[in-house]
N, CA and C atoms as an extended XYZ file, in Angstrom:
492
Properties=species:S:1:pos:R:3:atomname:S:1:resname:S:1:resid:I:1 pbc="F F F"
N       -42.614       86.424       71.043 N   UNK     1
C       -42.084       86.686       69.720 CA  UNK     1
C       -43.030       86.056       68.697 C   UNK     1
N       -43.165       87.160       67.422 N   UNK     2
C       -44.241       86.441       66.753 CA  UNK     2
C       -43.533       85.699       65.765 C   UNK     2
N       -43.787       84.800       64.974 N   UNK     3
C       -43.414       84.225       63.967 CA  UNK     3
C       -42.664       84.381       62.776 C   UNK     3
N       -42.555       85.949       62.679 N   UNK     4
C       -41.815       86.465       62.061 CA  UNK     4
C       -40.662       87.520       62.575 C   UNK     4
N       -40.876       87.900       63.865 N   UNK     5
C       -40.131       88.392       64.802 CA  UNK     5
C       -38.903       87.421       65.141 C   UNK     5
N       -38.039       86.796       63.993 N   UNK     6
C       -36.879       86.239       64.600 CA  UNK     6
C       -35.898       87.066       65.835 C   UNK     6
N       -35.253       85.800       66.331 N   UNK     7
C       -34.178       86.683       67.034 CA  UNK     7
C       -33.318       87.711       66.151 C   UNK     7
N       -32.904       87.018       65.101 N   UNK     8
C       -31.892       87.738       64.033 CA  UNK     8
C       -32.241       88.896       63.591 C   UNK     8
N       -33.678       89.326       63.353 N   UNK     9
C       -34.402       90.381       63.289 CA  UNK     9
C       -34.279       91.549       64.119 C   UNK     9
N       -34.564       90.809       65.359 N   UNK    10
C       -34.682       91.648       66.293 CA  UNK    10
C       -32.925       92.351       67.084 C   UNK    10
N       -31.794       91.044       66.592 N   UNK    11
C       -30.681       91.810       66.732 CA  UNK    11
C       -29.986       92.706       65.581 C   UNK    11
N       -30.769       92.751       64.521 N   UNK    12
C       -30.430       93.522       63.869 CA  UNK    12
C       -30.824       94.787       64.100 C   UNK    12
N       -32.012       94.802       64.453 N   UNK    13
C       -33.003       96.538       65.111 CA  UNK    13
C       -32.527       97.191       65.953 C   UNK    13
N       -31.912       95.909       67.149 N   UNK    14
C       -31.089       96.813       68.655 CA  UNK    14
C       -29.745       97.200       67.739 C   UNK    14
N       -29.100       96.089       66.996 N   UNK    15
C       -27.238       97.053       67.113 CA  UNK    15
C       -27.809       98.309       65.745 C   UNK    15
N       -28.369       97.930       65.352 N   UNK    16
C       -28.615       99.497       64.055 CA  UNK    16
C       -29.308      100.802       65.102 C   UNK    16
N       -30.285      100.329       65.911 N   UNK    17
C       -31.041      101.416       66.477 CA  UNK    17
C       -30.326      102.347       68.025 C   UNK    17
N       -29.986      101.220       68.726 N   UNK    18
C       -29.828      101.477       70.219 CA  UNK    18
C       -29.221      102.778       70.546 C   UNK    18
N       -28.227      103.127       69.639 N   UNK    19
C       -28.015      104.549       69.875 CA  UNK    19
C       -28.424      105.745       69.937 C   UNK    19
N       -29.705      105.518       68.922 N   UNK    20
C       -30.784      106.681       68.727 CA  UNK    20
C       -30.999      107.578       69.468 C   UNK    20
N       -31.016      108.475       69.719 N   UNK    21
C       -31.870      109.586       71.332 CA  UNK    21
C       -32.742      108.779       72.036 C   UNK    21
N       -34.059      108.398       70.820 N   UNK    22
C       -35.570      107.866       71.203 CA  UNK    22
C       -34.989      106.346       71.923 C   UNK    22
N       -34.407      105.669       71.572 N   UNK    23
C       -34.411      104.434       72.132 CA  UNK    23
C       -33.332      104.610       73.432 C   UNK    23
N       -32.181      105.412       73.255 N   UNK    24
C       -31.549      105.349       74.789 CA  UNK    24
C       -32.296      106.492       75.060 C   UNK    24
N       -33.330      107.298       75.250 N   UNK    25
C       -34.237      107.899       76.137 CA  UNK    25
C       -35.059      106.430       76.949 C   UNK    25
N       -35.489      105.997       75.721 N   UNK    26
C       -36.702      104.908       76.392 CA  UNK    26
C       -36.355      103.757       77.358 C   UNK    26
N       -34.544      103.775       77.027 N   UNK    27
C       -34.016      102.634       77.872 CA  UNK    27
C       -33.233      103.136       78.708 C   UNK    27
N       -33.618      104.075       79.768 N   UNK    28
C       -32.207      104.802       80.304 CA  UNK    28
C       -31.874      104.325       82.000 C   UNK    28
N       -33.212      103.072       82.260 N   UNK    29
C       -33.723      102.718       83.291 CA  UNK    29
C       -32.543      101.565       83.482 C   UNK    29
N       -31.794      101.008       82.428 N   UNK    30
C       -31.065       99.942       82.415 CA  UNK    30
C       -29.439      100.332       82.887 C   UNK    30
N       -29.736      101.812       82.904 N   UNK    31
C       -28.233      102.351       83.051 CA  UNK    31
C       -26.886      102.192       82.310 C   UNK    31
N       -25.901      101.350       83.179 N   UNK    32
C       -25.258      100.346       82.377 CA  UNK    32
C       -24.753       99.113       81.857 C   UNK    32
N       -26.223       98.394       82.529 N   UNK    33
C       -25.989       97.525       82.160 CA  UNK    33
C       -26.540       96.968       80.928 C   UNK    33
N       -25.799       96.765       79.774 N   UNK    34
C       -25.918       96.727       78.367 CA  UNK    34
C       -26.592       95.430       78.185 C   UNK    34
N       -26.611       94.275       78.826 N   UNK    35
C       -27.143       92.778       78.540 CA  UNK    35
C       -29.134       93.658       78.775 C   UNK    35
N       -28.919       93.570       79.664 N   UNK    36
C       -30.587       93.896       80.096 CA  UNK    36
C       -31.256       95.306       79.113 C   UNK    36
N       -30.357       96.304       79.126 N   UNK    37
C       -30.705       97.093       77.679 CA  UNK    37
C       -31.338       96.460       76.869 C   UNK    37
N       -30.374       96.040       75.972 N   UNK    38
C       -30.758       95.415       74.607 CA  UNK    38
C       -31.381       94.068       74.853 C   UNK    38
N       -32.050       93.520       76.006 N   UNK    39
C       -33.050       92.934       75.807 CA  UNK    39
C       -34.675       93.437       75.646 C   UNK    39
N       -34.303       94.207       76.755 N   UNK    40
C       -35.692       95.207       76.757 CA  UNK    40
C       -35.916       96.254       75.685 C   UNK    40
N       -34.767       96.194       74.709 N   UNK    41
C       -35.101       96.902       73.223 CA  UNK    41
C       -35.235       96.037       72.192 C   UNK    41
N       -35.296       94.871       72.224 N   UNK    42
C       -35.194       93.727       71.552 CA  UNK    42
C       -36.765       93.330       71.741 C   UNK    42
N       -37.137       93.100       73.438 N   UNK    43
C       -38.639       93.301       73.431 CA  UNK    43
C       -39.501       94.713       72.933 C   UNK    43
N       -39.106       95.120       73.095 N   UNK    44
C       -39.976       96.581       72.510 CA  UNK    44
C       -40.310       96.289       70.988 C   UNK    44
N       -38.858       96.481       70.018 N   UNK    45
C       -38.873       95.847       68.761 CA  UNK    45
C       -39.888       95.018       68.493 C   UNK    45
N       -39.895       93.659       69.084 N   UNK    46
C       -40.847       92.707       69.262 CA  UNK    46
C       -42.068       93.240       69.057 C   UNK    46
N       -42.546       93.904       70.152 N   UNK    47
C       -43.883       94.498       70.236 CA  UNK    47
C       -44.219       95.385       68.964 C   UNK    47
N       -43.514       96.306       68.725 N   UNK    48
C       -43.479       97.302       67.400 CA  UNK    48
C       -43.835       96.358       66.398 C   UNK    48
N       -43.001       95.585       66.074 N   UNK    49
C       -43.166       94.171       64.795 CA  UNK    49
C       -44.579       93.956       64.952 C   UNK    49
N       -45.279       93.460       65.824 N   UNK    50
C       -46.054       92.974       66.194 CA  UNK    50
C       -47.576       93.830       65.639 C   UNK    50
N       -47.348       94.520       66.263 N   UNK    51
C       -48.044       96.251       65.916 CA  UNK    51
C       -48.416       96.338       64.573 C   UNK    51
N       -46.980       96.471       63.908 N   UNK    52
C       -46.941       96.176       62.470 CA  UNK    52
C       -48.061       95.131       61.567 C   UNK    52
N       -47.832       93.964       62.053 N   UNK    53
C       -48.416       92.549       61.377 CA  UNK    53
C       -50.181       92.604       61.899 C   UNK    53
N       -49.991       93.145       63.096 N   UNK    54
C       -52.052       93.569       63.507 CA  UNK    54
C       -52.383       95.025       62.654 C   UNK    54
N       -51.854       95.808       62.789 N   UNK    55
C       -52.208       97.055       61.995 CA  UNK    55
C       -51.316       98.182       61.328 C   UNK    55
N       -51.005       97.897       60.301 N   UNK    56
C       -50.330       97.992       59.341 CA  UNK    56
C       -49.233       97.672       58.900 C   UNK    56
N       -47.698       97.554       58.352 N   UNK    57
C       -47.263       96.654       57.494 CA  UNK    57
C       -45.859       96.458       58.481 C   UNK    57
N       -45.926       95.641       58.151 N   UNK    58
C       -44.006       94.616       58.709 CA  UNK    58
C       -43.535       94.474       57.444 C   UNK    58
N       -42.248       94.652       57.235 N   UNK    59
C       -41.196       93.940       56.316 CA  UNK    59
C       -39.846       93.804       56.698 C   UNK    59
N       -39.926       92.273       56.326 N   UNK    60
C       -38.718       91.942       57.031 CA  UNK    60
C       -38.103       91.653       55.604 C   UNK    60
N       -36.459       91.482       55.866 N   UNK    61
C       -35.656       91.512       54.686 CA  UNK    61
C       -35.401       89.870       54.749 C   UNK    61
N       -35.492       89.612       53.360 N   UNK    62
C       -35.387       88.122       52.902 CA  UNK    62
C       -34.078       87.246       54.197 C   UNK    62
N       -32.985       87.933       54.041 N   UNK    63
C       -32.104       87.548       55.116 CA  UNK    63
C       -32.513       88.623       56.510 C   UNK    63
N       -33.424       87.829       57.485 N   UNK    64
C       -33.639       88.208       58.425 CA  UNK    64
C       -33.072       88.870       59.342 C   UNK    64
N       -31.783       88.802       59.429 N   UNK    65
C       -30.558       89.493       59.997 CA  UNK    65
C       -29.879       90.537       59.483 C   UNK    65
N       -30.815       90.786       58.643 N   UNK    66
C       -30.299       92.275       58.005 CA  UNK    66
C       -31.304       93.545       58.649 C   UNK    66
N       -32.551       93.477       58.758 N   UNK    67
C       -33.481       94.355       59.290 CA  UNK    67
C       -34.689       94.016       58.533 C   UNK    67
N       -35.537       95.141       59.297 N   UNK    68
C       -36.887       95.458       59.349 CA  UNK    68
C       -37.556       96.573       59.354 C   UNK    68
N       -38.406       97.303       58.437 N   UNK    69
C       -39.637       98.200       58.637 CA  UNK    69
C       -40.880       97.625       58.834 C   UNK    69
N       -41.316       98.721       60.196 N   UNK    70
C       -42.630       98.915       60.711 CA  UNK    70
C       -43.553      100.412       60.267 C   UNK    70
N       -44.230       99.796       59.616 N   UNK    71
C       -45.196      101.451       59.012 CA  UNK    71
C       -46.452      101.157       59.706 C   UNK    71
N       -47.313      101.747       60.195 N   UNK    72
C       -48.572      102.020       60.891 CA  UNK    72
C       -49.826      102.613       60.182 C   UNK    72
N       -50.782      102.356       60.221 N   UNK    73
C       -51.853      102.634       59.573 CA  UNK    73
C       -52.667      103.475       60.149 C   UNK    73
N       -53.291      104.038       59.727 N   UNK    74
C       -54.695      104.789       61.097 CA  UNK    74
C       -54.888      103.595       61.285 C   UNK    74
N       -55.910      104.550       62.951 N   UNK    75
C       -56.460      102.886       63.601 CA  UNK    75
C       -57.657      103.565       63.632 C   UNK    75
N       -58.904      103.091       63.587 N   UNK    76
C       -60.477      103.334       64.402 CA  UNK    76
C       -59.787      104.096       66.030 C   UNK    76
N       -60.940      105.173       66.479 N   UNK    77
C       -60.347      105.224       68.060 CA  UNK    77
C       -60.597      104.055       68.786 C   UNK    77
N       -61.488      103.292       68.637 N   UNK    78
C       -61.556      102.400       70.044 CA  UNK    78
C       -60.282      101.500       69.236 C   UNK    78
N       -60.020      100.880       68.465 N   UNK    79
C       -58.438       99.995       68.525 CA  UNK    79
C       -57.351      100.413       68.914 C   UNK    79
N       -57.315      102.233       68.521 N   UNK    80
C       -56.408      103.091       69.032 CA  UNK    80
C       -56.502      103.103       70.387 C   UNK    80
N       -57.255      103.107       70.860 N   UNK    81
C       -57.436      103.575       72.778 CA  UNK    81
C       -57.281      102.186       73.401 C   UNK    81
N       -57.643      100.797       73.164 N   UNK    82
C       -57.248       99.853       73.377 CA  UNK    82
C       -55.564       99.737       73.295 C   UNK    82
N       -55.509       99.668       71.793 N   UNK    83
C       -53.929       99.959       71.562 CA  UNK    83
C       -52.837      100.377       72.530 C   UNK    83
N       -53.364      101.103       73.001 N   UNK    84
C       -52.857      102.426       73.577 CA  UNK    84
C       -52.957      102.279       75.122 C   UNK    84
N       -53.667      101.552       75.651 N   UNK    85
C       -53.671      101.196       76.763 CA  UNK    85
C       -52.694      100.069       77.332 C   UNK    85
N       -52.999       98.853       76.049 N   UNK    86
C       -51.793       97.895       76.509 CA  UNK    86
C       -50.688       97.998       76.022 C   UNK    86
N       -50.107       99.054       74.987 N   UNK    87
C       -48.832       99.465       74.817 CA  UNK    87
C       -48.077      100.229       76.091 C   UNK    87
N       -49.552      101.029       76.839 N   UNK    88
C       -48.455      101.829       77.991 CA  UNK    88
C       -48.588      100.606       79.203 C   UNK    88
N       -49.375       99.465       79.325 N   UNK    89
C       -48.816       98.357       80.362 CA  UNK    89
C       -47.566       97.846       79.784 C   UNK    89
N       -47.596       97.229       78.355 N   UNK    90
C       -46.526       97.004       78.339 CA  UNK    90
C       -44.685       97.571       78.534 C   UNK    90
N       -45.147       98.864       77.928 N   UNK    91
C       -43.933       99.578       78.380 CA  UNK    91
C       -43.218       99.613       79.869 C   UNK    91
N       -44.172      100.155       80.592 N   UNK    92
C       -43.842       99.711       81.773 CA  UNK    92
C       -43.420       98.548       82.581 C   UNK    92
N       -43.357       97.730       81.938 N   UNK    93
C       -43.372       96.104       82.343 CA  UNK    93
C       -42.117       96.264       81.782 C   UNK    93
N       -41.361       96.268       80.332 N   UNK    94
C       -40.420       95.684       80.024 CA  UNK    94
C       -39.354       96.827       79.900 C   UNK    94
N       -39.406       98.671       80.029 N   UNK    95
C       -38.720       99.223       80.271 CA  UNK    95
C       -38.300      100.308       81.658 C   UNK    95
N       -39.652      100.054       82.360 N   UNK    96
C       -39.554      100.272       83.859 CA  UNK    96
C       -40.100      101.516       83.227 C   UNK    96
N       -40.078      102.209       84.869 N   UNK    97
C       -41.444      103.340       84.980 CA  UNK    97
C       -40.552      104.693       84.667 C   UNK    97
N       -39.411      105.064       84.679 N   UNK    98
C       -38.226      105.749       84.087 CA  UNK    98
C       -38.631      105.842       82.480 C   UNK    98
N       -38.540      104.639       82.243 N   UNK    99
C       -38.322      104.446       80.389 CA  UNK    99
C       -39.101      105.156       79.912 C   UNK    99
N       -40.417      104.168       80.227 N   UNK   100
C       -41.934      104.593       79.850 CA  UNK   100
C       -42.075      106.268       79.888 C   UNK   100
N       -42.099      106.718       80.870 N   UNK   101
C       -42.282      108.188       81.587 CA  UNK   101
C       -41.379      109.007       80.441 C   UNK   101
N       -40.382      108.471       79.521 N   UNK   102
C       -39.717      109.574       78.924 CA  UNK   102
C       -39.966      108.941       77.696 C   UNK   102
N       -40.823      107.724       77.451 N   UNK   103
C       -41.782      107.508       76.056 CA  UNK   103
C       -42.572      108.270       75.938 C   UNK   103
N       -43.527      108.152       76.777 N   UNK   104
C       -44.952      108.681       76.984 CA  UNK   104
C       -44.220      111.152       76.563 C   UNK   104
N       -43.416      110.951       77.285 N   UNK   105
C       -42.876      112.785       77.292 CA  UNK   105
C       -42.750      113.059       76.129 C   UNK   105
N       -41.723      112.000       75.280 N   UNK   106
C       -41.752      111.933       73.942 CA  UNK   106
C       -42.749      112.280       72.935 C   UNK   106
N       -43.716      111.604       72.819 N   UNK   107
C       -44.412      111.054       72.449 CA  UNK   107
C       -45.871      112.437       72.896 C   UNK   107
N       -45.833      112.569       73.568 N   UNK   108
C       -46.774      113.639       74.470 CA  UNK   108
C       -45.992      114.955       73.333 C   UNK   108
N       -44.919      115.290       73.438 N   UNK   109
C       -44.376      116.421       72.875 CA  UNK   109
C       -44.567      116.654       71.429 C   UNK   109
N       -44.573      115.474       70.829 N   UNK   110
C       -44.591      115.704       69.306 CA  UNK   110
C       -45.803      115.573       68.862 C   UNK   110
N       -46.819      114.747       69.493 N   UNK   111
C       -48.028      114.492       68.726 CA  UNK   111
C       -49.025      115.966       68.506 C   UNK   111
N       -48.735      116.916       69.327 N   UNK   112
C       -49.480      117.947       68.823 CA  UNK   112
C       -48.873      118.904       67.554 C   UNK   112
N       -47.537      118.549       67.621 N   UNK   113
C       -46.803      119.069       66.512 CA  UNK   113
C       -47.154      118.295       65.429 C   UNK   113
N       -46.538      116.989       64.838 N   UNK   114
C       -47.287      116.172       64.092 CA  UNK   114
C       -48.657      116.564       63.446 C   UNK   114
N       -49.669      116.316       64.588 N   UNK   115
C       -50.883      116.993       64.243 CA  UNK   115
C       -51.070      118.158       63.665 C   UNK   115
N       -50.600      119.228       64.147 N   UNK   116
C       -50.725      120.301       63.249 CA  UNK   116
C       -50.203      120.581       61.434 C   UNK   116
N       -49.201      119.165       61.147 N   UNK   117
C       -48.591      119.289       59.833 CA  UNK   117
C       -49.134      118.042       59.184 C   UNK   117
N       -49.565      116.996       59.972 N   UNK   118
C       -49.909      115.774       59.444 CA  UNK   118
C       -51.530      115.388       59.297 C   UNK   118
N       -52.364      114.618       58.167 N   UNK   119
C       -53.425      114.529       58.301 CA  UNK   119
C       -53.329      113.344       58.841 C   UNK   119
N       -54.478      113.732       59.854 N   UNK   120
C       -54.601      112.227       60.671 CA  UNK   120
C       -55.122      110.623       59.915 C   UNK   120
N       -54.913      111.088       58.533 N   UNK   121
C       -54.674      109.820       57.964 CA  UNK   121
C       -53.663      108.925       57.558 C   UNK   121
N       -52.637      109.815       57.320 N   UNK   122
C       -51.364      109.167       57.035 CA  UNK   122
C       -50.762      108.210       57.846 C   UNK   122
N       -49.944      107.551       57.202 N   UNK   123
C       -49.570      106.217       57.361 CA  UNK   123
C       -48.005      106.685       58.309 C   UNK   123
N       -47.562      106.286       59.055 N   UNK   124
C       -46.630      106.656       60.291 CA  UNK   124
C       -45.328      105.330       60.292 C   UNK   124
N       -44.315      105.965       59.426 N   UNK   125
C       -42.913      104.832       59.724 CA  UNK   125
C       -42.470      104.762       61.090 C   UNK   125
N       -42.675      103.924       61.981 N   UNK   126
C       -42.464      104.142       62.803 CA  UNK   126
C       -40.708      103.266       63.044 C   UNK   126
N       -40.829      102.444       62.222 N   UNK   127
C       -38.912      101.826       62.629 CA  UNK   127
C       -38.855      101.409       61.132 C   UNK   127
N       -37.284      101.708       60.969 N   UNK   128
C       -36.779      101.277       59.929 CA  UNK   128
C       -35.253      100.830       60.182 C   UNK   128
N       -34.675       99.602       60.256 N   UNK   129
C       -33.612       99.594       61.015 CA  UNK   129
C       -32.459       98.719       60.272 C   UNK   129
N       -31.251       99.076       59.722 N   UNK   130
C       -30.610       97.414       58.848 CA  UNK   130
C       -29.408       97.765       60.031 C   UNK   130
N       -28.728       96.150       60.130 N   UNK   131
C       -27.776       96.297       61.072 CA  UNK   131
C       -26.416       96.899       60.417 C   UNK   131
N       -25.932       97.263       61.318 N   UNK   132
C       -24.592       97.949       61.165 CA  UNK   132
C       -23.684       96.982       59.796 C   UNK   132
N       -23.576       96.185       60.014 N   UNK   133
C       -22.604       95.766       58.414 CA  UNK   133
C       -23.317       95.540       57.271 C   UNK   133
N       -24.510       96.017       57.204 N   UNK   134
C       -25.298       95.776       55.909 CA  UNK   134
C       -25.873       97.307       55.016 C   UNK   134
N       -25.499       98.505       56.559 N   UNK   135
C       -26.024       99.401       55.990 CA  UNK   135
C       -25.092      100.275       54.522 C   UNK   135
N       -25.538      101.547       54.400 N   UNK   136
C       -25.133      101.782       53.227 CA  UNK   136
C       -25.619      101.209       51.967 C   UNK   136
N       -26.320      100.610       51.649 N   UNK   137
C       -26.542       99.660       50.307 CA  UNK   137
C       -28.032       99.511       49.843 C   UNK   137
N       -28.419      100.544       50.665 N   UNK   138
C       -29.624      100.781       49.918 CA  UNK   138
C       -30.869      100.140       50.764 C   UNK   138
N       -30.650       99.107       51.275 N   UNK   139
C       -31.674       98.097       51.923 CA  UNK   139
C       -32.680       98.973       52.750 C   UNK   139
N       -32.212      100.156       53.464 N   UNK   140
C       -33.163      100.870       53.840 CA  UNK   140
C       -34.575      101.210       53.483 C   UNK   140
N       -33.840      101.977       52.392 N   UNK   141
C       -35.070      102.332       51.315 CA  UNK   141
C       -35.987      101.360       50.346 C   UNK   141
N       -35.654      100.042       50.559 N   UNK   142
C       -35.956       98.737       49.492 CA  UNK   142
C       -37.023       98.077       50.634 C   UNK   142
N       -35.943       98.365       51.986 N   UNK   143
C       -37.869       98.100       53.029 CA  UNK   143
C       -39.151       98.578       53.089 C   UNK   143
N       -39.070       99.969       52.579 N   UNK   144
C       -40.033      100.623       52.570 CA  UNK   144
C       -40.545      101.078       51.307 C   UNK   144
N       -39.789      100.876       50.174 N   UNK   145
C       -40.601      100.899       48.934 CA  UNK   145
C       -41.413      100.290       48.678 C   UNK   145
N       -41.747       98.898       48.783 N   UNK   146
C       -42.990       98.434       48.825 CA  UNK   146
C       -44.684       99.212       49.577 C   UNK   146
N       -44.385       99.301       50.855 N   UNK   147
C       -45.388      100.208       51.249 CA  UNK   147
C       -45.808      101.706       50.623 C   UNK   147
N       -44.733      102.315       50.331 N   UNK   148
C       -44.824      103.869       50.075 CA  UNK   148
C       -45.766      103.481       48.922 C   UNK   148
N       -45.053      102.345       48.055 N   UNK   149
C       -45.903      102.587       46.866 CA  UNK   149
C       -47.156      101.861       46.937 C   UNK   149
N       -47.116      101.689       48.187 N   UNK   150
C       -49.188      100.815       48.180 CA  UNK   150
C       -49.600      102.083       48.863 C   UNK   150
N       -48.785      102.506       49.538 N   UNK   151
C       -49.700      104.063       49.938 CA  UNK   151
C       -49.650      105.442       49.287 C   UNK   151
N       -48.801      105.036       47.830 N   UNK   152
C       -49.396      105.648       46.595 CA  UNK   152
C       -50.455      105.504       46.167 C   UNK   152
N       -50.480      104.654       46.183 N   UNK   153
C       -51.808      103.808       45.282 CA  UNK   153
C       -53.073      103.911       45.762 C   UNK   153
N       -53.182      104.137       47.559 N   UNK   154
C       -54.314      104.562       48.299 CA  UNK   154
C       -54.342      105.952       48.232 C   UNK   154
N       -53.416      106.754       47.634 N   UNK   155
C       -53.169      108.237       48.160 CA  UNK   155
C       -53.184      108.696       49.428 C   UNK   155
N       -52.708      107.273       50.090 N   UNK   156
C       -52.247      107.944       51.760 CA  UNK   156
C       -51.080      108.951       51.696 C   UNK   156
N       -50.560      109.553       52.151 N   UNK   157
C       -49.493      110.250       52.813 CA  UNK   157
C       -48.611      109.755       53.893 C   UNK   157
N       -47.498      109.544       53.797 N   UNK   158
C       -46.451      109.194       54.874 CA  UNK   158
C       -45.706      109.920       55.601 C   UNK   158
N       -45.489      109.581       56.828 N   UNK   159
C       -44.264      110.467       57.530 CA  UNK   159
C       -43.586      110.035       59.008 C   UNK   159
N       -42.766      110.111       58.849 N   UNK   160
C       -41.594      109.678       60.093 CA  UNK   160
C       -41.241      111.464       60.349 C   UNK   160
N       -41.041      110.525       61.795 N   UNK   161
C       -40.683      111.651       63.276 CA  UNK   161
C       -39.135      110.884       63.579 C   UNK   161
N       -38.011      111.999       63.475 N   UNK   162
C       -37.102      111.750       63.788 CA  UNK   162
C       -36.367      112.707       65.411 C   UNK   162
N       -35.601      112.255       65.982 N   UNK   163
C       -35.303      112.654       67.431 CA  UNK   163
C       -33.683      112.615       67.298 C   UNK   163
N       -33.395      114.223       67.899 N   UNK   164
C       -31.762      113.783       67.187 CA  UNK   164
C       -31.057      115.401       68.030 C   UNK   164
C-alpha cells in the first residue's frame, strides 16, 4: 500500500465498486467467499492507485473514506509494455488465473473498439469510486474536475469505458 492508498480509501472503492460487471468478472475466482473477494479488490484498487501516482493522476478526497479517482496518461511503449507485463503477473497473483483470464478478455475486447473512436492520446478514467453513504452529492464529479480541467488545458481528450 502506497502512502496514500489508505485502508479507508481502499474500502471505500470495494463497497462503491464490487458490484460492477468489470470487478465481479475480475473477481469471480473467489466465488463466495466475500472476505477474500474484497481483499483481492482492495489489492487491485491498491495497484490501480498506484498506477495512478507513477503515471498519471490519483485523487483522493480530503476525507479519505469517501473515495478516489484514477485517470491514466499515455505511456511511451516500452513503460507501457513493462507496465503491462507486471500488471498481468500481478493479476494473476492476487486474483487467480480465472480472474485475470476474464481481465485480460475484457480488456482484449474493447481495446480495438476504443481504438477505433479514441486517439491514442487521450487520457483514460480508469476508476472513479465514492462509497455508498456519500454518494449522490456530487463528490464524483469534484474528483475528477480537477484533472479534466488540466486536460483542458493540455487539449488532451478523455474517456471512460463502462461494462454494464
Amino acid at each position: 500500500m502506497t502512502r496514500r492508498n489508505s485502508p479507508d480509501t481502499l474500502r471505500a472503492l470495494v463497497d462503491s465498486l464490487r458490484f460492477e460487471p468489470f470487478y465481479v468478472a475480475i473477481s469471480q475466482s473467489f466465488g463466495g467467499d466475500e472476505v477474500r473477494r474484497r481483499e483481492a479488490l482492495a489489492r487491485y484498487f491498491d495497484y490501480s492507485m498506484s498506477e495512478g501516482d507513477r503515471w498519471g493522476r490519483l485523487v483522493v478526497w480530503p476525507d479519505p473514506s469517501i473515495g478516489a479517482a484514477v485517470l491514466l496518461l499515455p505511456a511511451a511503449a516500452s513503460v507501457a509494455g513493462a507496465e503491462s507485463d507486471a500488471k498481468a503477473t500481478f493479476l494473476t497473483e492476487v486474483i487467480g488465473a480465472q480472474g485475470a483470464e476474464n481481465y485480460h478478455r475484457i480488456i482484449d475486447f474493447m481495446r480495438p473498439r476504443a481504438s477505433a473512436v479514441i486517439d491514442e492520446s487521450a487520457w483514460y478514467l480508469s476508476i472513479v469510486g465514492v462509497a455508498p453513504s456519500a454518494q449522490g452529492q456530487g463528490i464524483g464529479a469534484r474528483l475528477i474536475e480537477p484533472t479534466l480541467a488540466e486536460a483542458d488545458e493540455a487539449g488532451a481528450s478523455c474517456y471512460l469505458e463502462t461494462f454494464g
